[in-house]
C-alpha positions in Angstrom: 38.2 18.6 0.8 36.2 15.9 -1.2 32.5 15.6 -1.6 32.2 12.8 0.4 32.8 14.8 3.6 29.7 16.4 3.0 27.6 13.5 2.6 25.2 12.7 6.0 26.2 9.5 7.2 23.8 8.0 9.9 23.9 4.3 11.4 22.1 2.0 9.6 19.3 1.7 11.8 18.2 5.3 10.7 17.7 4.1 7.3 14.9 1.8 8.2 13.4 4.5 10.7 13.5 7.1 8.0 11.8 4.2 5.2 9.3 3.6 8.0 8.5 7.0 8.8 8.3 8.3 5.6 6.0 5.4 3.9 3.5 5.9 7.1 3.5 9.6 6.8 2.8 9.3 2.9 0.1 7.0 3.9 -1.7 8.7 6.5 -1.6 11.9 4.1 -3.2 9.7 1.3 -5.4 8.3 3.1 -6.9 11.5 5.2 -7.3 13.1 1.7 -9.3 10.1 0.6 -11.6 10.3 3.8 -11.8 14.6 3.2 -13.3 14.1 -0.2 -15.5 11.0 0.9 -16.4 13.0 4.1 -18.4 15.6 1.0 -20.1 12.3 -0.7 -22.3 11.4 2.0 -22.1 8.4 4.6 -23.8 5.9 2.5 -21.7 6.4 -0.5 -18.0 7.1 1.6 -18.4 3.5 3.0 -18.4 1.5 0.0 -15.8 3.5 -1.1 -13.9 3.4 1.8 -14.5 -0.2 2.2 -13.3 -0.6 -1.9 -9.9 1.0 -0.9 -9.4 -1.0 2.0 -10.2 -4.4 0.3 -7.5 -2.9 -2.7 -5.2 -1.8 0.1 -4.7 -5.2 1.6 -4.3 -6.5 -1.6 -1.6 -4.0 -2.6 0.2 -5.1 0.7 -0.1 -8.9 0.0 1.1 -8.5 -3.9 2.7 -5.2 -4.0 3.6 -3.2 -1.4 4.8 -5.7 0.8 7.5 -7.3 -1.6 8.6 -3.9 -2.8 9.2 -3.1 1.0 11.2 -6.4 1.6 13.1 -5.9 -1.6 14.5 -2.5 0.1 15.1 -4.1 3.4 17.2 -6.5 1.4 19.3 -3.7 -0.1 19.3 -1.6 3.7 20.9 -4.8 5.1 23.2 -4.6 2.3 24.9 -1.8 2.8 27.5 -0.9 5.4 26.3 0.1 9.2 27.1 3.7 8.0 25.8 5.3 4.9 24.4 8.4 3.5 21.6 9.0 5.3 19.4 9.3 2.1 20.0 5.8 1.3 17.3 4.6 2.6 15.1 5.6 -0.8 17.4 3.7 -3.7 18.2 6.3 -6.9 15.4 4.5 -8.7 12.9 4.7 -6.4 13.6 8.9 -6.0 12.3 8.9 -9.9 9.3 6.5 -8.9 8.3 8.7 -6.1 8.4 12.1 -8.2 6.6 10.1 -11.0 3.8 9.5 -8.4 3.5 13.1 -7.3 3.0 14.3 -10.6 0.7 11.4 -10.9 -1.2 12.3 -8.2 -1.3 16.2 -9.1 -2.5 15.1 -12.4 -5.5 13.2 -10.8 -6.5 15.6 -8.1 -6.8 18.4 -11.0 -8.7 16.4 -13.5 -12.4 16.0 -13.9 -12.3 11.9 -12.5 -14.8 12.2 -9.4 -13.2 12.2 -5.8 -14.9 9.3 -4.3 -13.6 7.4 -7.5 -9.6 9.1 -6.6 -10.7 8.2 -3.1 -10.6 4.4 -3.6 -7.0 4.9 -5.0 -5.9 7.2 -2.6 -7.3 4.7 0.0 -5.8 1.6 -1.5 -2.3 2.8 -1.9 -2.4 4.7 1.3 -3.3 2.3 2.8 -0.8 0.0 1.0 2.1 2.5 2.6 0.9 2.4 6.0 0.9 -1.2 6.8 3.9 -1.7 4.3 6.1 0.5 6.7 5.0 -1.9 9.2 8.0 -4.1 7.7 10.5 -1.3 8.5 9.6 -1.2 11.8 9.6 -4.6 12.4 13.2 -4.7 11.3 14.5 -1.8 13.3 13.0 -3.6 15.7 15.1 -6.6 15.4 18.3 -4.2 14.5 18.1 -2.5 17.6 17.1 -5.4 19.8 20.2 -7.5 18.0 22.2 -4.4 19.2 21.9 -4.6 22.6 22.4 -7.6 22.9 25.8 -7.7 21.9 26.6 -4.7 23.6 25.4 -6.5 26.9 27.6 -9.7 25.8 30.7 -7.4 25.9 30.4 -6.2 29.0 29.1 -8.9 31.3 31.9 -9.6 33.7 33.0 -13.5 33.7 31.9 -15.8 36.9 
């Protein structure tokens, strides 16, 4: 028995579900935190804040986000319509991702003001959410390519 028997191979189409799902769960988590500790500040305050993190988040999508999403989707459509299921994160981007929660411990435990953190929190947050927008959008396209070459194969002749 080899290793590879071991290894959870899905259809391709989970990869870009699971990309999706897990860059808008990160995002909604960020981004909730960000409105808990602007939620303490005050109303006037937590808007400009909120509206700081919002204006840094669409940015983040246009330059940053965004392309870092479509270079995946690149790589997803690269790969054969079976694969490990964890495959839809590449090696590199594991590191990145445990580089940003030690990151983000770092900054929740140090003496930088929340509403500050909030804005960043916000603005990559953010950035996740509407980034795994582009996941979606291609599952979409997976799935909807799908059927229709299941229905070309079994349509009778006239």
């Amino acid at each position: 028995m080899t290793l590879s028997h071991l290894k959870p191979t899905v259809p391709k189409c989970w990869l870009f579900a699971a990309s999706g799902v897990m860059w808008s769960a990160v995002g909604i988590m960020m981004c909730t935190t960000a409105i808990g500790w602007l939620a303490d500040g005050g109303m006037g305050r937590g808007m400009a804040f909120s509206a700081a993190g919002l204006i840094l988040a669409v940015l983040s999508v246009r330059w940053g986000f965004g392309r870092i999403a479509q270079k995946n989707i690149r790589r997803l459509r690269r790969l054969p319509d079976r694969g490990c299921f964890f495959a839809f994160q590449a090696w590199k981007g594991y590191l990145i991702i445990l580089a940003m929660i030690a990151l983000g411990i770092t900054l929740r435990h140090s003496p930088i003001p929340k509403h500050f953190l909030a804005v960043a929190y916000t603005a990559i947050g953010g950035a996740l959410f509407v980034g795994s927008f582009n996941y979606y959008r291609h599952l979409s396209r997976l799935i909807r390519t799908s059927f229709r070459r299941r229905d070309q194969r079994h349509t009778l002749p006239e």
